[in-house]
N, C-alpha and C positions, 0 to 999 in steps of 0.2 A: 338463574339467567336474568340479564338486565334487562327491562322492558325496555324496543324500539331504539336500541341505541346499540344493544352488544349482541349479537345471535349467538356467538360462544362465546368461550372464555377457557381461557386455560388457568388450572387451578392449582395452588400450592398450600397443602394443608400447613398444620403447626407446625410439624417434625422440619419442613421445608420440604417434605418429599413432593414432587410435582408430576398432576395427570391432569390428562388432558380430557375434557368434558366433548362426546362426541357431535360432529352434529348431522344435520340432516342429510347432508351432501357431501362429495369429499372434496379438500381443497385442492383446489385446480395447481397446476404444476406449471413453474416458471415458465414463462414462452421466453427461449433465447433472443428474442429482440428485444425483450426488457432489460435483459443482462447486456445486450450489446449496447444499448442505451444508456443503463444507467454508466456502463464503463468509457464511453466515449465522454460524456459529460464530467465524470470526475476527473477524465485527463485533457480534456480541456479547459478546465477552470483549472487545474496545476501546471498546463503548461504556461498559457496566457500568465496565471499570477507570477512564476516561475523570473518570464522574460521583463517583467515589471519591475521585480527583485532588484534584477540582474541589472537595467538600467540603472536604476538609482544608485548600486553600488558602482556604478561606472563600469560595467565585465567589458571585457576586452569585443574587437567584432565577432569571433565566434562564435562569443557565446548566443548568437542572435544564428548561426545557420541554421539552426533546427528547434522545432519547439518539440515534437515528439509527441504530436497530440495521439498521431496514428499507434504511436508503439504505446505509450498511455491506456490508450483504449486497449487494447490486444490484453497487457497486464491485466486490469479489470476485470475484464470479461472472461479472460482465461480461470481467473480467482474466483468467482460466482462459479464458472461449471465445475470446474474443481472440487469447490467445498459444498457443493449441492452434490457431487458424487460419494463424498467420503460419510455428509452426515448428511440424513437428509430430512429432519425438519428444516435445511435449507436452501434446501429444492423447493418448498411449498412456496405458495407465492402470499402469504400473511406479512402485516405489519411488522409484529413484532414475535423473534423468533424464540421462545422458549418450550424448553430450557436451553440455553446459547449453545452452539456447537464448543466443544472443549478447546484447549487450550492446543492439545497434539493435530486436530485435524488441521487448527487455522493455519497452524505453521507449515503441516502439511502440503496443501493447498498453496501457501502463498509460496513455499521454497518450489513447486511446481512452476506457477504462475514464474516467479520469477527467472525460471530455469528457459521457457517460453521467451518470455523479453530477453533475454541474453541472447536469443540466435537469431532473431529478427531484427535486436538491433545493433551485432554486430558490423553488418556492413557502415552502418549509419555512424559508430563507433571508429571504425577504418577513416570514411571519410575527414570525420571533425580532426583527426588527429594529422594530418597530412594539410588540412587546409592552409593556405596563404593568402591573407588579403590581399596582398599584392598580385596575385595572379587573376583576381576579380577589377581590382581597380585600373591595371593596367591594359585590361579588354580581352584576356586572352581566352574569356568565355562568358557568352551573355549574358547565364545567370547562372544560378547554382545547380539546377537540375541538367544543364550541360557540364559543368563538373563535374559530378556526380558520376553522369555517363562514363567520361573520361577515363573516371580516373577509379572507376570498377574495371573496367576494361584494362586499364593499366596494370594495376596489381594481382588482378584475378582472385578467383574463391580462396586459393592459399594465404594470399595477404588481405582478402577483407577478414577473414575470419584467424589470423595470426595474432596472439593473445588473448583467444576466448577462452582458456584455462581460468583464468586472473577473473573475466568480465561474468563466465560461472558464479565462481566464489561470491563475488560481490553481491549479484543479483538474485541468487536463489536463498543463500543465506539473509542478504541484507531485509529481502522481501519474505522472507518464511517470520521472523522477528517481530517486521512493520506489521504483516496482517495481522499477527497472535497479540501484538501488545494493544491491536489497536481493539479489538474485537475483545476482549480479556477485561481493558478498562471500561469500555462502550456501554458492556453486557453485563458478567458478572461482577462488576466494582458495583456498577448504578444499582443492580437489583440488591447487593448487599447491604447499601447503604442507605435504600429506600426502605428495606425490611429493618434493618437498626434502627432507623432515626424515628421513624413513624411502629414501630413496635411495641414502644413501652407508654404508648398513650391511653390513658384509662379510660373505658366506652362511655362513661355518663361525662366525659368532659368534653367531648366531639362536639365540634359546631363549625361554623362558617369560617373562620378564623382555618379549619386545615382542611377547605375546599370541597366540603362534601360532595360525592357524586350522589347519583341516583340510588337506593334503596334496592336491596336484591327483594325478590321477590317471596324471601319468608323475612323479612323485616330487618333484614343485616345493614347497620349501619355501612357504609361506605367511605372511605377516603380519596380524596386524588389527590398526589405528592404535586407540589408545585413547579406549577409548566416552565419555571426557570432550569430544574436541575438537571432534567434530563439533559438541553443543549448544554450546559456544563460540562457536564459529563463526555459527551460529543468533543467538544474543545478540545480537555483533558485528553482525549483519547487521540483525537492527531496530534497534538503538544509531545504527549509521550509518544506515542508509534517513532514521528520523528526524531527524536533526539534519540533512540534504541537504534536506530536505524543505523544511522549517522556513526555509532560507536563500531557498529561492522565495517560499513560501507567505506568511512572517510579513510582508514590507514590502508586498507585493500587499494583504495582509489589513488595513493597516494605513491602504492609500490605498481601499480597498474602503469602510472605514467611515466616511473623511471624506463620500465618496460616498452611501453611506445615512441620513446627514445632513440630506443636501436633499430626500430622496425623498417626503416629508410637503406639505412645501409644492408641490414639481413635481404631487402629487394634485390639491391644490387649486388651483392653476393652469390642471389641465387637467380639472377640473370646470368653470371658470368661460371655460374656451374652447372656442369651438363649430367652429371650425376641427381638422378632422384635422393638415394640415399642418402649421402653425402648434407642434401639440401634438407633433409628433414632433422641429420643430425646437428644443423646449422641454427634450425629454430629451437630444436629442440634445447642446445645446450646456451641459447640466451636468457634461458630461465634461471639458469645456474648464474652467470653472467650478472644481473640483472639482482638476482640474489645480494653477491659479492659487492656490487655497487653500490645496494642500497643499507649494506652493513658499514661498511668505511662513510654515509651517511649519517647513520645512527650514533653511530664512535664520535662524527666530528659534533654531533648535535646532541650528545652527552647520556646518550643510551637508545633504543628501540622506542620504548614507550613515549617518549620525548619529542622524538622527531616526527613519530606516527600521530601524534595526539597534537602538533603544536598548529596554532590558529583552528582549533576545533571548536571550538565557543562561536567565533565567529562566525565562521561557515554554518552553524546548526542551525542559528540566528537567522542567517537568509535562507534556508529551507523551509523553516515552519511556517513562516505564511503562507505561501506558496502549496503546499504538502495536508496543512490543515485545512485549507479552504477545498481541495479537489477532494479529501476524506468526509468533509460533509456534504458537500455535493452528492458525494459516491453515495453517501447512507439519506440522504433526499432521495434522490432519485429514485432508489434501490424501494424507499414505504410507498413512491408514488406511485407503480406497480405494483403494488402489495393490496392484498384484502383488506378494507376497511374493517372488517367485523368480527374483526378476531382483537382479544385482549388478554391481559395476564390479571388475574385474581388472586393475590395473597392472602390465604386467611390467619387471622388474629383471635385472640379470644375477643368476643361479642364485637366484632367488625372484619371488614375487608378494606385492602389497597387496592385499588384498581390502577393499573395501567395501561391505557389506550393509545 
């Protein structure tokens, strides 16, 4: 145990098998307002950067109706109880969580999380797709939140939530991915790379030079990996979440909007049908519809892959600043509720790695 600095430690012999050293008290258990905190903050620093993006690229006025800080948040926080339910060293409220939660809970977790954001921001989904700036500039409503009113009332529950098959898809899968890649590179890339790289250092050549920490208390040399690589690794880790993301998300999004297309006229349609049935086999067979359309798409734009993938570089490019910046936020936020006193211990022959 390190004097005055670590009360535990969690400890990973040679084999890399790891246990946990107990201590005196047990770790106290996330209080859900730190999860509602830390998730409110990572999605307002991605939506804020998000609208930043978007300006500079010139996006059209919609893209400015909504920043989605509220459904941001909901994601977040939904993903924290989630993966605090599936594994639950991530329930504890420690720094740093080892051994990571696996690769199957995160994605678990985040295709939940994301399954959550899909129905809450359905309506909000409804709205952007129907908007016209001209109906704001023209005064026919004073702000957006009387829109909004409007024109939930107008279409009702059947047309705000008409296409959430597609907005499914997108979101639990897009987001089962983003969490797993992100959590995967964050966790186990960093700890692999900090046991490699600092592994094969022979103990009488240890000095100042690789950071020493504090001395365990039977005389074990010490290491501390440099305070650069972990935020590295952080980076890397929103860099890739998003661009994984992106390769679901963008061609989903892409047959999502041929989709919201028709969804004007299927209103009017089923205004002028007084048959329930009739009306459900109306939306029903716009998928099929929607389908056909968007293959005589793919044909003229010289195959599937083609059309689904084209200006995808682009786009991925104004996501990741936006998307990386709310991911460290999210993992800030997330240690500043966390136990100071808990650390990771790699043991090496005649030294340790500490990570704090």
């Amino acid at each position: 145990m390190v004097e005055g600095r670590v009360a535990s430690t969690t400890q990973i012999s040679k084999d890399q098998s790891p246990r946990l050293v107990p201590k005196s008290e047990q770790v106290q258990q996330k209080d859900t307002k730190s999860n509602a905190a830390t998730g409110a903050s990572a999605a307002g620093v991605r939506a804020v950067a998000s609208r930043m993006v978007a300006f500079y690229f010139r996006a059209p006025a919609k893209a400015f109706f909504r920043t989605r800080v509220d459904i941001g948040a909901v994601l977040y926080t939904s993903y924290l109880q989630i993966l605090g339910s599936l594994y639950g060293p991530s329930s504890e409220s420690t720094k740093r969580i080892h051994p990571p939660p696996p690769v199957r809970d995160t994605f678990r977790a985040g295709f939940a999380a994301g399954t959550i954001q899909s129905v809450v921001a359905a309506p909000l989904d409804a709205l952007q797709v129907r908007f016209k700036t001209s109906e704001i500039i023209e005064g026919r409503y004073k702000h957006t939140w009387q829109y909004g009113k409007h024109k939930l009332q107008d279409i009702g529950v059947r047309g705000a939530y008409a296409g959430w098959g597609l907005s499914f898809l997108k979101d639990s899968l897009g987001f089962g991915v983003f969490f797993s890649t992100f959590e995967y590179v964050k966790a186990q890339s960093f700890y692999a790379f900090v046991t490699r790289y600092y592994g094969g250092i022979q103990p009488h050549t240890i000095d100042d030079s690789y950071r020493r920490g504090p001395d365990s208390e039977g005389g074990t040399k010490t290491i501390k990996p440099h305070y650069t690589i972990e935020p590295t690794f952080l980076l890397l880790a929103g860099m890739s979440a998003t661009t994984i993301q992106q390769l679901v998300q963008y061609p989903l999004a892409l047959i999502q909007e041929v989709h919201y297309g028709r969804l004007e006229s299927l209103e009017l349609l089923a205004r002028s049908t007084a048959s329930r049935s009739q009306t459900v086999r109306n939306y029903r067979q716009a998928y099929e519809k929607t389908y056909l359309e968007c293959s005589v798409l793919a044909r003229r734009f010289g195959g599937w892959r083609i059309w689904l993938y084209r200006r995808f570089l682009t786009n991925t490019l104004r996501q990741v600043p936006s998307t990386s910046a709310g991911l460290v936020i999210f993992e800030l936020v997330r240690r500043r509720y966390a136990d100071e006193s808990e650390a990771v211990r790699i043991e090496k022959d005649g030294y340790d790695i500490l990570l704090t």
